[in-house]
N, C-alpha and C positions, 0 to 999 in steps of 0.2 A: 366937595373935595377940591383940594388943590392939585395944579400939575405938578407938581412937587411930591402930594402924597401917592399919584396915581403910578408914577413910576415906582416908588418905593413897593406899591404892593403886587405887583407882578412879581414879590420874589416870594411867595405864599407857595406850600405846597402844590397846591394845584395849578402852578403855571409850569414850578420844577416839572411835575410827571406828564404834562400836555407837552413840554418841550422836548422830553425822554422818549413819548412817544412820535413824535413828528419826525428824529434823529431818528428810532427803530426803525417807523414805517422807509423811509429813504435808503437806511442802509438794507431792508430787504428788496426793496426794486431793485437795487442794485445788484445784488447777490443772484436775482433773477434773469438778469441780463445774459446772451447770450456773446457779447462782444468780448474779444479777446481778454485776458484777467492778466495779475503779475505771475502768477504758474503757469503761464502760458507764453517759456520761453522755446529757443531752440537750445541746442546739444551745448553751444557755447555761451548761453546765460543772455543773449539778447533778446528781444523781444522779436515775436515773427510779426513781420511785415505784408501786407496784403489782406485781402478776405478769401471764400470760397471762390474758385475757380479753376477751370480747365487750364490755363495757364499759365506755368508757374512765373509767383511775381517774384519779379528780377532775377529770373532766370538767364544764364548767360544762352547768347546767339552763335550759332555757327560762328562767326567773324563777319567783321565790317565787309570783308568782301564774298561773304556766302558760304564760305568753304565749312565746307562739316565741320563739327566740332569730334575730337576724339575723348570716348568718355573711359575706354575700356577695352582691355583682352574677353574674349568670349568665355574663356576659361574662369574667370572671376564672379560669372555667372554660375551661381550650380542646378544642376537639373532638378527641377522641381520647385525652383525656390527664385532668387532673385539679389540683384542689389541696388542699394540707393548710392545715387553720385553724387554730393552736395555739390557738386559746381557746376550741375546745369539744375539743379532738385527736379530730378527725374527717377525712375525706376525701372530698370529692364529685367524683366522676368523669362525664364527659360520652361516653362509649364511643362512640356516634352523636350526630350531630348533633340536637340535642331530648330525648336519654335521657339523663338524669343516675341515678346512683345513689352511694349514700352507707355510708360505711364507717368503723366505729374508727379511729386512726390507732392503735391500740397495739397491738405483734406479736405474734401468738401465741407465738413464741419462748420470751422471761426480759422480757415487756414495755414494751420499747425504742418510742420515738414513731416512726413510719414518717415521716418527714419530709418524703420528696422524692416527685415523681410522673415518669416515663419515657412521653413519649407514644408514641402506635404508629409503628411507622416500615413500612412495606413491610406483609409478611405478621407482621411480628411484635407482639402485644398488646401496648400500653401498662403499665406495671406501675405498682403503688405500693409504694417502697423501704423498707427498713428500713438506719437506717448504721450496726447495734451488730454486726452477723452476717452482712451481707449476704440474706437472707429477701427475697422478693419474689412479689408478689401480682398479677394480675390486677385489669385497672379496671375490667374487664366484671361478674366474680361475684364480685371478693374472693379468688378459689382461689389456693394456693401453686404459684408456676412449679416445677415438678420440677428439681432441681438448681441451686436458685439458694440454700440457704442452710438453717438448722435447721428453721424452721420446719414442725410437721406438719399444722399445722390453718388453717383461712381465715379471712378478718380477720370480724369482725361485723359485721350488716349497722344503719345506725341511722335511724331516724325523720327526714325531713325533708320540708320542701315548697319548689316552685318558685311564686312567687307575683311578678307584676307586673316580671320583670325579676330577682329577690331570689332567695335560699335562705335557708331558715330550718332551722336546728336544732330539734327539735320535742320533745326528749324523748331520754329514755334507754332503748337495746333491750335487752331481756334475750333477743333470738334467737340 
């Protein structure tokens, strides 16, 4: 055979469907991957930024010079339930009436914004949502509902204070 003819017959049936499959096999790894996808935007159609972690990536800082950040009237908060801030992607939740606590908004997950909060209804906790996976958490300690989605690990918990009616963002947790 010449080089000439050997290229030519690579175009034989049998290279088409070995090729068909090497393209399948790749696009299912892919498919298998757990790293962020193009569904896997925020509320405003960009892509999220970061991985799993206790602290939200680029989250804003009190200010350059320390001073709390204000996120919020207490009132905004309802009992039982919660809301997210996107300008710190944090979460502060009011589990009982006068307990507030506060949490990452970013999922353990492929680190999607938890956007939304589920107040309690009956016997059932209040959760805070994630919409890339479905993941859901508890507003009382952060914990992942068992069977609601990938997530393995609980959101992180972040610095804040209730002052004068206010919440403030205070900082960034490394717990």
């Amino acid at each position: 055979m010449t080089d000439e003819s050997k290229h030519t017959h690579c175009a034989t049936r049998r290279c088409v469907l070995l090729g068909a499959g090497v393209v399948g096999a790749a696009g299912l790894l892919t498919a298998c991957s757990t790293a962020a996808v193009p569904y896997d935007q925020d509320p405003e159609g960009g892509p999220f930024q970061g991985a799993p972690a206790t602290v939200p990536a680029g989250a804003a800082t009190p200010s350059a010079s320390g001073a709390p950040m204000l996120l919020g009237e207490t009132t905004s908060i309802p009992v039982g339930g919660g809301t997210y801030f996107a300008s710190a992607q944090v979460v502060i939740t009011q589990p009982t009436e006068g307990k507030f606590m506060g949490f990452t908004a970013i999922c353990t997950h492929v680190g999607c914004p938890c956007t939304t909060v589920t107040p309690t209804s009956g016997a059932s906790v209040g959760t805070i949502n994630c919409p890339c996976h479905g993941s859901k958490f508890k507003i009382t300690d952060g914990s992942v509902v068992p069977g609601s989605g990938p997530a393995q690990e609980p959101l992180g918990t972040i610095p804040f204070m209730v002052s004068q009616g206010n919440v403030y963002f205070t900082g960034v947790s490394h717990a």
